[in-house]
C-alpha positions as CSV (number, residue, x, y, z in Angstrom):
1,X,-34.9,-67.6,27.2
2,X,-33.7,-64.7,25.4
3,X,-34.4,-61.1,27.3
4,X,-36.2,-58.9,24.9
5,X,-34.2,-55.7,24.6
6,X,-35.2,-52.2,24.7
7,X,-35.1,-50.1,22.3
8,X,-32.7,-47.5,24.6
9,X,-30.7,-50.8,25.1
10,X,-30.7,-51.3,21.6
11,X,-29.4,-48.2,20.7
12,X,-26.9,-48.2,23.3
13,X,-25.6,-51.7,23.1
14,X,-26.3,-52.0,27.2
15,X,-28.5,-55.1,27.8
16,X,-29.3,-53.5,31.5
17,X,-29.6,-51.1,33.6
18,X,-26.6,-51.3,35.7
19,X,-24.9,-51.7,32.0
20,X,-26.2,-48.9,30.8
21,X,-24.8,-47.0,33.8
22,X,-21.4,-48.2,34.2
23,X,-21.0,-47.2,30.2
24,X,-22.3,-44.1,30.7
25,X,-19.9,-43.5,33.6
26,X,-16.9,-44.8,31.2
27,X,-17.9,-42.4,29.0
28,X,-18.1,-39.5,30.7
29,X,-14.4,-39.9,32.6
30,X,-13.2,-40.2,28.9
31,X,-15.0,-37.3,27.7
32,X,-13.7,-35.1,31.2
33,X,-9.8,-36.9,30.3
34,X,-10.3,-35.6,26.9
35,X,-11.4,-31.7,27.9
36,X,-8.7,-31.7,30.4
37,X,-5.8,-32.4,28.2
38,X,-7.1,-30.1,25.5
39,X,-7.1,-27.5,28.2
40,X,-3.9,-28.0,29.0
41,X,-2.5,-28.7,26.0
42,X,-3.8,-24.8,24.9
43,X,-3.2,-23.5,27.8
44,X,0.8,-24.5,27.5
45,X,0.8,-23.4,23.9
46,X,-0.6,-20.4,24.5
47,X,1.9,-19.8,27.6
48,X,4.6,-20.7,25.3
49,X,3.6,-18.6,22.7
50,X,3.5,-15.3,25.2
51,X,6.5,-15.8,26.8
52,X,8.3,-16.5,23.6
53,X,7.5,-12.6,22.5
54,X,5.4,-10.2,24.8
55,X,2.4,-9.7,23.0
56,X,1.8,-6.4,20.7
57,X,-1.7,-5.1,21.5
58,X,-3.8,-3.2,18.4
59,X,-6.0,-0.6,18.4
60,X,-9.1,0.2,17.8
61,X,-9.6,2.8,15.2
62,X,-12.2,4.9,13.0
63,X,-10.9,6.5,10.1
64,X,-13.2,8.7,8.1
65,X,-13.0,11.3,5.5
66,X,-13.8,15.2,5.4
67,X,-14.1,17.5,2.1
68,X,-10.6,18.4,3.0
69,X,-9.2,15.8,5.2
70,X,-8.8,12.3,6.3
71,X,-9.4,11.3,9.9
72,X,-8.4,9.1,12.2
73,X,-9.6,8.7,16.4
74,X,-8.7,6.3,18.4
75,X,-9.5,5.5,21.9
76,X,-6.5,5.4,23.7
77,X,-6.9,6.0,27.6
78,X,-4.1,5.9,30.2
79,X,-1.4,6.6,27.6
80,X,0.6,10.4,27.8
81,X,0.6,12.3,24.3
82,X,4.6,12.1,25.0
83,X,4.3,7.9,24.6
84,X,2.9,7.6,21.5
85,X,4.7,7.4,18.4
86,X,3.1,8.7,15.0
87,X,4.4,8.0,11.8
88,X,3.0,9.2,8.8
89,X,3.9,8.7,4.8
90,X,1.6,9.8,1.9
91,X,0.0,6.9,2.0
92,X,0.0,5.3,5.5
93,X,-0.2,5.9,9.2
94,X,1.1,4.0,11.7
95,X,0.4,5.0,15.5
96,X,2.6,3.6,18.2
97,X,2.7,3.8,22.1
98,X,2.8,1.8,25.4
99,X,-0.1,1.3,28.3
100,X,1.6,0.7,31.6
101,X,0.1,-0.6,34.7
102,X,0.1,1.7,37.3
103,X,0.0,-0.7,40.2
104,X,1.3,-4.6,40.7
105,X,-1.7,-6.8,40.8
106,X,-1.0,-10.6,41.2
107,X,-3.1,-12.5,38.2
108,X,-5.3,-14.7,40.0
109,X,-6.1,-11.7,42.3
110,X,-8.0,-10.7,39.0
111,X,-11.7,-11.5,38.5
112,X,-12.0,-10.3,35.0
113,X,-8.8,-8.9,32.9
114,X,-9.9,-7.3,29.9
115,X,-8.2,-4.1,29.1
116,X,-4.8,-4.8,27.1
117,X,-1.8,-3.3,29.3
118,X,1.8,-3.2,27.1
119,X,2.6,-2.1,23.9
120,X,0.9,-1.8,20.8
121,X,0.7,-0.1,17.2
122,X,-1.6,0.3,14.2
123,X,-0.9,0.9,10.8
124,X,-3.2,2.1,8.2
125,X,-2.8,2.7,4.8
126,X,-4.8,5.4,3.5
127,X,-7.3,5.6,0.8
128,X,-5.8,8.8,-1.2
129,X,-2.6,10.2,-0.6
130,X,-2.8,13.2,1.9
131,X,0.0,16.0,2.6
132,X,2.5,14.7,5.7
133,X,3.8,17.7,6.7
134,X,0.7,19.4,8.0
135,X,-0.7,16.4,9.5
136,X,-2.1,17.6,13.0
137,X,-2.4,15.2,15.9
138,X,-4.5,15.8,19.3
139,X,-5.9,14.1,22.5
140,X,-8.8,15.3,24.1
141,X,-10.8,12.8,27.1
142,X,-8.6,9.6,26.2
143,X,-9.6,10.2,22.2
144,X,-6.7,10.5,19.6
145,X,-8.0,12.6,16.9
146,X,-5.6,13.1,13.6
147,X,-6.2,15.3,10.8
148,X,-4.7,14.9,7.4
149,X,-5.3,17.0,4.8
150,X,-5.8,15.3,1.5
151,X,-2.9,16.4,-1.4
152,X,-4.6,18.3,-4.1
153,X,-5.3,16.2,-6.8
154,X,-3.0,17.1,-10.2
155,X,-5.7,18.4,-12.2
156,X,-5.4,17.6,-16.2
157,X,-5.6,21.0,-18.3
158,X,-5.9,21.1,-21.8
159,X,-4.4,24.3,-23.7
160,X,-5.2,25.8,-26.9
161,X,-2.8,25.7,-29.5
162,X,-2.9,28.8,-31.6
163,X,-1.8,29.0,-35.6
164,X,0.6,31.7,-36.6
């Protein structure tokens, strides 16, 4: 006589209990295989990938716009004004600099590890072309401020022409 199966049973394809726990066990060594090697697998490639170049941090920036000026601030604590690097075209900034460490910490003495330590840069192309040469940088509480005063605009003038 045939045992009438459960609908869980059904569903499953387990005809008992003990069946239905043994696959479930099966399953979930698979399933704890599976997330390990994909851990790994990232964790290698992404070890790969930092050691192959050190890793260029960006910052964060706001960039806003005055009647006369355009303006950038950036948060950049723990960096000297004599680190960074500003570059500036008509059209485009680009800000450069380095955070260093100032003491050797082991990584797993680390609980969390969020601020970025090294280099990094920004570039940002600007939305109307400003005047280069009296672009004015400063650093007040951790905050880069730069000021960039827009170019004047070349102004279309029409002119009489008189009969003799």
């Amino acid at each position: 006589m045939t045992k009438k199966l459960s609908f869980l049973e059904k569903l499953t394809g387990a005809s008992s209990t003990k069946e239905l726990e043994e696959s479930e066990e099966k399953s979930k060594s698979k399933k704890e295989r599976i997330v390990k090697k994909n851990y790994s697998e990232k964790k290698s490639k992404k070890e790969k990938w930092i050691t192959e170049a050190e890793a260029e941090g960006q910052l964060t920036i706001d960039v806003y716009q005055t009647t006369n000026d355009i303006v950038i601030k950036s948060t950049i604590a723990g960096v000297k004004p004599e680190d960074l690097d500003i570059s500036i075209t008509n059209d485009m900034v680009t800000i450069k600099g380095r955070r260093d460490k100032d003491e050797k910490v082991k990584p797993e003495d680390y609980y969390y590890q969020e601020c970025y330590w090294g280099p990094f840069s920004r570039s940002v192309i600007l939305p109307v072309d400003i005047e280069a040469d009296k672009a004015k940088a400063t650093m007040k509480n951790g905050i880069l401020t730069i000021r960039l005063p827009k170019a004047e605009k070349v102004k279309t003038r029409k002119i009489v022409v008189k009969g003799e």
